[in-house]
C-alpha positions as CSV (number, residue, x, y, z in Angstrom):
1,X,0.0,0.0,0.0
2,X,1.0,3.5,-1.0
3,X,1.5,5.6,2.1
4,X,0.5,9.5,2.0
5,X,3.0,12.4,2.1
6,X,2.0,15.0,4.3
7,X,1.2,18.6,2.0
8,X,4.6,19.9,3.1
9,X,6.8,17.5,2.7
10,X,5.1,16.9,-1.3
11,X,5.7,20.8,-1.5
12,X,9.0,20.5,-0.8
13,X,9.3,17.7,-3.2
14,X,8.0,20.0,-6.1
15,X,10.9,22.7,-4.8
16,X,13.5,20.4,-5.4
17,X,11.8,19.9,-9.1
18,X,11.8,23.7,-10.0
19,X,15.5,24.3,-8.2
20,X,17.6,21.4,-9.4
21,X,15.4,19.6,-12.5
22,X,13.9,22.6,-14.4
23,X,10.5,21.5,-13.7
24,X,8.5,24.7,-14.9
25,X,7.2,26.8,-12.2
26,X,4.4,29.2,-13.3
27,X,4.1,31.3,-10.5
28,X,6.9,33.3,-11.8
29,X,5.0,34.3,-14.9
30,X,2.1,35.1,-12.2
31,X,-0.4,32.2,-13.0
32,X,-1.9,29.7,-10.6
33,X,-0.1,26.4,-10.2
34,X,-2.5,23.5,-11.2
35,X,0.3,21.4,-11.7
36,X,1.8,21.7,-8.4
37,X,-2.0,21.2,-6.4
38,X,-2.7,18.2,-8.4
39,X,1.1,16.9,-7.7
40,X,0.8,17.9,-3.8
41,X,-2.7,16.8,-3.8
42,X,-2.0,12.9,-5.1
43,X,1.3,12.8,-3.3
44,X,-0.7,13.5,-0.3
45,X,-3.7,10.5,-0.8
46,X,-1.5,8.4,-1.1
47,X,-1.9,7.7,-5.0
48,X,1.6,9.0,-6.3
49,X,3.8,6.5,-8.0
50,X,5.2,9.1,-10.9
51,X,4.8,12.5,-12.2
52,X,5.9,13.9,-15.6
53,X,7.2,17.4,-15.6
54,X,9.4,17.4,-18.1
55,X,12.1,20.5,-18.6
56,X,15.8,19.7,-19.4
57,X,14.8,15.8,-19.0
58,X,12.5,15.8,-21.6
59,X,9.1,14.3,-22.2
60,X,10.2,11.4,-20.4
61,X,11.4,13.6,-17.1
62,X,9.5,12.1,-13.9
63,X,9.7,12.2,-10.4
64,X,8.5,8.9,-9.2
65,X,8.2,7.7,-5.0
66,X,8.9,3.5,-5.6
67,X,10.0,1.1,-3.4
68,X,10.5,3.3,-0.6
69,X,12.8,6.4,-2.5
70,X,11.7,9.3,-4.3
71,X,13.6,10.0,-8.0
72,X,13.9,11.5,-11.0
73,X,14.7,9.7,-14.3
74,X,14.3,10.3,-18.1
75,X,14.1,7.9,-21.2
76,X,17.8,6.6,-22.0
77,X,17.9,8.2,-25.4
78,X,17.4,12.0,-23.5
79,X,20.4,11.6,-20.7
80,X,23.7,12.9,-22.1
81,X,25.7,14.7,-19.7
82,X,23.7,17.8,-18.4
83,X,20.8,15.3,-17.9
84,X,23.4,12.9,-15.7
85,X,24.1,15.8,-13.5
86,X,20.7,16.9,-13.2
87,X,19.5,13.7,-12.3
88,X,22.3,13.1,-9.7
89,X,21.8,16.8,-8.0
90,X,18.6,16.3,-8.1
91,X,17.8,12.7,-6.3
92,X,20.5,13.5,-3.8
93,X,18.5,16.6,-2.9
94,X,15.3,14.5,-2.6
95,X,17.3,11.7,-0.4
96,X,18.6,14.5,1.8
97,X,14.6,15.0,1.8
98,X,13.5,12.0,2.5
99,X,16.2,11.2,5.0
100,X,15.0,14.3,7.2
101,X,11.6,13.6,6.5
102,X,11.3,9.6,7.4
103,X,15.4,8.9,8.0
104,X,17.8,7.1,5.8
105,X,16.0,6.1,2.4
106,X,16.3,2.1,1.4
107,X,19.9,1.4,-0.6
108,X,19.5,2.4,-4.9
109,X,19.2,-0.3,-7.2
């Protein structure tokens, strides 16, 4: 069973996707965030597994919470070497995360 993040902690989460993974954020061009309430609002039922958002990752960019870890990923034909470093910046920012938030996340694959 998929267990709920609290509304703060999935907030934080979609930080961590504007700052480090280029997720689009547009509140800065003034406009209500649908994308971030419907990401906040699944991740906290309970019925997250992944999320698209795109950005520098492509179309395949998504955040996903699976077998106990939170991470970002794209389709193996988009990561060359800025999408490498994205992804690495960006999953150790959401362990650091997680490990405040629930304590040392379960080893990578």
């Amino acid at each position: 069973m998929r267990q709920p993040i609290p509304e703060d902690v999935a907030n934080k989460i979609y930080d961590i996707l504007i700052e480090h993974a280029g997720c689009y954020d547009p509140t800065k061009k003034g406009r209500e965030d649908h994308t971030r309430d419907s990401f906040v609002h699944n991740a906290s039922e309970g019925t997250w597994t992944e999320f698209r958002f795109g950005g520098p990752l492509g179309f395949g960019g998504k955040v996903w919470s699976n077998a106990g870890r939170w991470y970002v990923n794209c389709y193996p034909e988009d990561r060359k070497a800025l999408q490498k470093k994205i992804i690495a910046e960006t999953n150790a920012a959401l362990d650091k995360l997680f490990e405040e938030t629930y304590g040392e996340p379960p080893p990578a694959w």
